[in-house]
N, C-alpha and C positions, 0 to 999 in steps of 0.2 A: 377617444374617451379612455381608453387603456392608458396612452402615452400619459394621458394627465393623471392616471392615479400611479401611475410611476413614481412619474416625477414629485408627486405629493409625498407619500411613501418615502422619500430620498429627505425630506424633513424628521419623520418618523427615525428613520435610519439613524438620520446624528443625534437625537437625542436622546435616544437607546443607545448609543454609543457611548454618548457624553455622560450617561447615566451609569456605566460600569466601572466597576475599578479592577484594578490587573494587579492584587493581592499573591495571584498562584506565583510561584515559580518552579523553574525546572528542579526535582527533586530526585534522588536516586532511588531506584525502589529495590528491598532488601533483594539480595544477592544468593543465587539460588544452583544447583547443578545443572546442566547445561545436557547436551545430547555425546559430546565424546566421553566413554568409558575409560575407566580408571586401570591402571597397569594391574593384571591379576597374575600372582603368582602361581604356577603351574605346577603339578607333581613331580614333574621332571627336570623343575630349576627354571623353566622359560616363564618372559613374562610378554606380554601382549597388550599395546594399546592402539585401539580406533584410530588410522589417519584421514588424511584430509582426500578426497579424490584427487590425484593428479597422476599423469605418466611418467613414469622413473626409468630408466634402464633396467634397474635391477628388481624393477616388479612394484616396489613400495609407491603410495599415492602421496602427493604433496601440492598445495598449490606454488608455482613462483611467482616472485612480482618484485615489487620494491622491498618490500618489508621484509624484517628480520626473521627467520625461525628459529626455534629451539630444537633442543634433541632429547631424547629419551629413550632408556634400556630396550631395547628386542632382545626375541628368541635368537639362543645361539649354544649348540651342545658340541661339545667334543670327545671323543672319546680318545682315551689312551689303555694300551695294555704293556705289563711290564711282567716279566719272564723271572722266574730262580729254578734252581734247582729242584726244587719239590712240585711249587706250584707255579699257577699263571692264573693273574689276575686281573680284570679289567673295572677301570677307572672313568668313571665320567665326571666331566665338569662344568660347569656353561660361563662361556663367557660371551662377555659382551660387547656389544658393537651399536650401534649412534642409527637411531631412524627420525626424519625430520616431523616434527607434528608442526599443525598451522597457524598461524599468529595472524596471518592475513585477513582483515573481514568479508565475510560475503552479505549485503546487504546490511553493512554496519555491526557485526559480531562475530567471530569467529567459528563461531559452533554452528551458526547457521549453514558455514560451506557441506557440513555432515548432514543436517535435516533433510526431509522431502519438503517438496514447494507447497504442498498442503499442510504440511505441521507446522508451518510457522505464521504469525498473526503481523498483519503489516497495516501500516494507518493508509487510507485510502482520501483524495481530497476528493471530494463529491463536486461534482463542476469544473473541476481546477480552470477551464480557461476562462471563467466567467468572472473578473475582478475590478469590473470597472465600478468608479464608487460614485455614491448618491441615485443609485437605484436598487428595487427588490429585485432585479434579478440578479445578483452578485453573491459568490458565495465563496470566493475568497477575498486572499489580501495580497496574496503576493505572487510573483509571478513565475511559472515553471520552474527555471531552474532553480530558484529558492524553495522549491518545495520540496524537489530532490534531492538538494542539500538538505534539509529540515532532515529528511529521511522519508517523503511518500513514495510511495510503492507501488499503488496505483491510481493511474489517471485516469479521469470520467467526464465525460460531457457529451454532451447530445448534439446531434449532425442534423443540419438542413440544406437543403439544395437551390442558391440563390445562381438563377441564371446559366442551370448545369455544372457548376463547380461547389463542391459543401463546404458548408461554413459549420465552425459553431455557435452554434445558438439556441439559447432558452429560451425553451418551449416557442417561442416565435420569432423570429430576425428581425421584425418590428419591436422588439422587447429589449435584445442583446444581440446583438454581433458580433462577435469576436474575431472574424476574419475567417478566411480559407483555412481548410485544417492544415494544408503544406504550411503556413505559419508556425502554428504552433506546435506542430511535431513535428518541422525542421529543427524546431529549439530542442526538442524531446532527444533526435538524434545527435545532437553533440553534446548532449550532456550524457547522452550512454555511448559515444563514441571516445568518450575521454575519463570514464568510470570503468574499466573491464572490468569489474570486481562486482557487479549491483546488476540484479535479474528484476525488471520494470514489468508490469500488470497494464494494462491499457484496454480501458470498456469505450468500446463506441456505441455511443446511444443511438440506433435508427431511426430519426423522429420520424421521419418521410416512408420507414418501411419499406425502403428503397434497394432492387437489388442488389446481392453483393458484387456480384462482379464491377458495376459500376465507382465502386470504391477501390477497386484495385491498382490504376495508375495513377490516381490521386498519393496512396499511402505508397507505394513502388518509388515517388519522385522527392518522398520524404527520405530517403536511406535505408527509412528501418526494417525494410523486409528483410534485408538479408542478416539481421540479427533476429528475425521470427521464428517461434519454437514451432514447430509440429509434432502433435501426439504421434507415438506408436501405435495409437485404439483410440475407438468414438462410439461413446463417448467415454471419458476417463473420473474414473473416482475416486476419492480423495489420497486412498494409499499407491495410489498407480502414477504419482509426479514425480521426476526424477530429482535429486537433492539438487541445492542449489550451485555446487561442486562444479555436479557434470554436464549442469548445463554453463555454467561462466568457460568450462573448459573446451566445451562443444562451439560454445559463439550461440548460440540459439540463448539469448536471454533476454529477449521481448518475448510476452505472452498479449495477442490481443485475443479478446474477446469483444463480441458482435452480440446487445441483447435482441434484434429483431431480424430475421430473414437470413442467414449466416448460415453457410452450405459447406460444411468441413470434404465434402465429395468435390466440389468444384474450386474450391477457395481453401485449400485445408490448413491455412497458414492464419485463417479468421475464424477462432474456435468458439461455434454455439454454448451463448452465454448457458441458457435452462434448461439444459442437457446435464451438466457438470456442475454449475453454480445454482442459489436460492438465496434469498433475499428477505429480511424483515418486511415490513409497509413502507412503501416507498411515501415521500414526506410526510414523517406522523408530527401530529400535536400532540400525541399521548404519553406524557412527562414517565409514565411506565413502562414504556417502551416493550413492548410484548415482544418477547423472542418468538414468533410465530410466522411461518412460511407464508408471503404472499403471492411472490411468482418465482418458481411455477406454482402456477393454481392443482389443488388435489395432491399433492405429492405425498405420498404413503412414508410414512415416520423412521420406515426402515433403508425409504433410498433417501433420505435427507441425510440422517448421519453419515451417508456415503459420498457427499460431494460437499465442496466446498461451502461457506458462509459467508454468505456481503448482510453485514447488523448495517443499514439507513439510524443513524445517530445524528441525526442532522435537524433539530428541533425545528416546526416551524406553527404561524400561529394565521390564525384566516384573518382579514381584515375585507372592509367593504369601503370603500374610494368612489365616489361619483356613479354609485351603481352599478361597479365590477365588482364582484368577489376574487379575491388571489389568496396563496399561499406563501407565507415569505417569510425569512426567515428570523428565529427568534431572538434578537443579537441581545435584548438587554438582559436574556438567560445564558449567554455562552458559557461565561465562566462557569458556572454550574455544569449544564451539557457535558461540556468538554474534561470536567474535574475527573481525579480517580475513585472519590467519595462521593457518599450523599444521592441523597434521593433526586432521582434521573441523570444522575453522571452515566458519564461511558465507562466507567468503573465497574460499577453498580449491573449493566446492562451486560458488557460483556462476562460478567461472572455469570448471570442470573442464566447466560446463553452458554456457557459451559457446565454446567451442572444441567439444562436440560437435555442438551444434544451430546453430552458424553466427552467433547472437544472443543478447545477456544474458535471460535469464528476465525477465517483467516482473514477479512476484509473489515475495518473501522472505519465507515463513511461517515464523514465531519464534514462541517461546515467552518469556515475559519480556523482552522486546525491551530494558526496561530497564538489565538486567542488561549489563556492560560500558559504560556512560555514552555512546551512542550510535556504536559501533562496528557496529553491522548499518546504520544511516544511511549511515557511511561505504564499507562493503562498498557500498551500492546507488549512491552518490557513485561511485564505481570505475568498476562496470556502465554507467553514465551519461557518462562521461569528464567531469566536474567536481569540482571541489574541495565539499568538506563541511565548511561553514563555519558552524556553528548561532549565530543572533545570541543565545542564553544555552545556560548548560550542559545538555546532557542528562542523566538525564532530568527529567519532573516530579516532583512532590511525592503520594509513595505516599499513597491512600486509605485504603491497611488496612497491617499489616507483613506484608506479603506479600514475597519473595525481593527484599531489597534489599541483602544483607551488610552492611548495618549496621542497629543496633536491631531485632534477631532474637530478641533474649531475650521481649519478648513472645511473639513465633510458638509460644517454645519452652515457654512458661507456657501458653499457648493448646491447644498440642496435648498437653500432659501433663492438662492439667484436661479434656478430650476424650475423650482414653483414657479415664480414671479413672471417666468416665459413663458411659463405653459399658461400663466392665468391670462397673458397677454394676446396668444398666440390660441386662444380659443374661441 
């Protein structure tokens, strides 16, 4: 009965689709001071500016890579003293000498490589591997590595255990399957195997509750452990992440995170989600989107400001199918959701969530991020005080016809020939 309000649901889907138009486009948003300090002239002639973390011979930090650097005045004094017959006088002067500052981006902006991993606001795809189209349990459009390109930052989706090996899957394996996680975070590992420069977020959802250690040579056989960060302390609050500098420099620039059963004593490389992180209401319908802590449960208002924010921005609306209730998502509202304005944007939401908690959220979980041509990038550009300037348009190039408002009419052939089996086929 579930399958068939799926697949009913997947009608729904194109014509909520077919019904949106894709008006946004990628815009820049005004351009603001960033975290590197400005050369300040000193009493003594010297002048000093913030570099990048890197190791120099001669002590100064820089990153290298491909990219070009600039250079800019340092401190440099000299003294001279010169002799006559009466008196003796000494002369100072400063001269100058060449210190590289960074041009390189780290996670797509330069100034970022200076920030902590907590000051900075990154768009997160809620589900990312779940994009298969003409059903509700799909919550994107496109696939991994275009989302990394796009610019997500962190990846989410929920694990089940089909036949001792985990898959992911929504809310049930009967619902979505997306395959063994080695799949798709085999793809995760070479796109941060060919990125040094981008420090990757990664929530794995326990749906099974399932120990951790049992996920350990499953993700071991992915690559990415050996780019997994481990804290210095457990648990760690918000001002205690190291920039994002010293960890590209370190090689530590996977951060996973585990929200059920996740034992930093035994496992200390799967770092306990609600320990450290908190969370709006996980799928709301409420177009007001309450910046209000759901899990963890009870958390006293003085340790929330202390650890990170994941805002659930991810609209969705209940429907009833053949005497199932589900939650799914609310696509003929994206462009909205997803805008920097207007009532129930993620605009709107993550402001309303910086003005109560003192700090921009670090995590924008969206649904279709795609949807609006990179206007959730820009909301997080905001949160960030920099300009969002994507060197091509957002976004990528859709895997499936999955919510792109344009070439929808497949979806909508797709989910009528869906229907038409299930009505057969019951």
């Amino acid at each position: 009965m579930l399958y068939s309000a799926v697949i009913s649901y997947g009608l729904l889907v194109a014509i909520g689709v077919n019904a949106q138009s894709q008006s946004n486009s990628a815009s820049a948003s005004t351009a603001a001071s960033g975290s590197i300090s400005s050369s300040q002239q000193t009493s003594s002639g010297s002048a000093s500016q913030s570099t990048i973390p890197t190791s120099t011979s001669d002590g100064n930090l820089i990153l290298s890579g491909t990219a070009k650097h600039t250079t800019t005045a340092l401190t440099g004094t000299r003294n001279e003293t010169t002799t006559s017959s009466n008196t003796s006088s000494t002369q100072t002067s400063t001269s100058i000498t060449e210190t590289p500052t960074n041009v390189t981006p780290c996670n797509g902006h330069p100034l970022f490589c200076d920030r902590k991993y907590g000051n900075i606001t990154e768009v997160a795809a809620h589900n990312s591997p779940f994009i298969r189209p003409g059903t509700a349990a799909a919550n994107q459009a496109l696939p991994v590595e275009a989302q990394l390109d796009d610019g997500i930052r962190l990846l989410q989706g929920q694990i089940h255990f089909v036949n001792n090996t985990p898959h992911f899957c929504h809310s049930s394996c009967d619902m979505l399957d997306a395959g063994p996680i080695t799949d798709y975070l085999g793809s995760v590992y070479k796109w941060i195997s060919t990125h040094p420069y981008d420090v990757v977020t990664i929530l794995l959802g326990n749906g099974d509750y399932t120990a951790v250690e049992k996920f350990v040579p499953f993700l071991e056989a992915t690559g990415l452990v050996q780019y997994a960060y481990i804290p210095p302390k457990i648990p760690m609050n918000i001002t205690d992440w190291p920039t994002l500098g010293s960890m590209i420099l370190s090689g530590k620039r996977v951060i996973f995170f585990m929200d059920y059963e996740a034992d930093q004593k035994l496992v200390p490389w799967i770092l306990d989600e609600f320990s450290q992180v908190w969370e709006t209401p996980f799928d709301p319908i409420d177009r007001n989107f309450p910046c209000v802590v759901q899990r963890p449960p009870n958390l006293p208002d003085a340790e929330t400001k202390m650890r990170l924010a994941l805002i659930n921005h991810n609209l969705n609306y209940e429907i009833s199918l053949l005497g199932n209730s589900i939650l799914v998502p609310n696509i003929p509202l994206l462009n909205i959701t997803n805008n920097v304005t207007g009532f129930g944007s993620l605009g709107v939401n993550a402001q309303q969530c910086t003005e109560k908690w003192d700090h921009p959220p670090k995590f924008l979980n969206v649904d279709y991020y795609n949807v609006g041509n990179g206007t959730v990038f820009e909301v997080a550009a905001k949160c960030n005080n920099v300009t969002y300037a994507p060197e091509r348009p957002c976004c990528g190039v859709a895997a499936s016809d999955a919510p792109r408002a344009l070439g929808v009419n497949r979806v909508l052939a797709t989910a009528v020939v869906a229907l038409l089996a299930g009505l057969y086929l019951s």
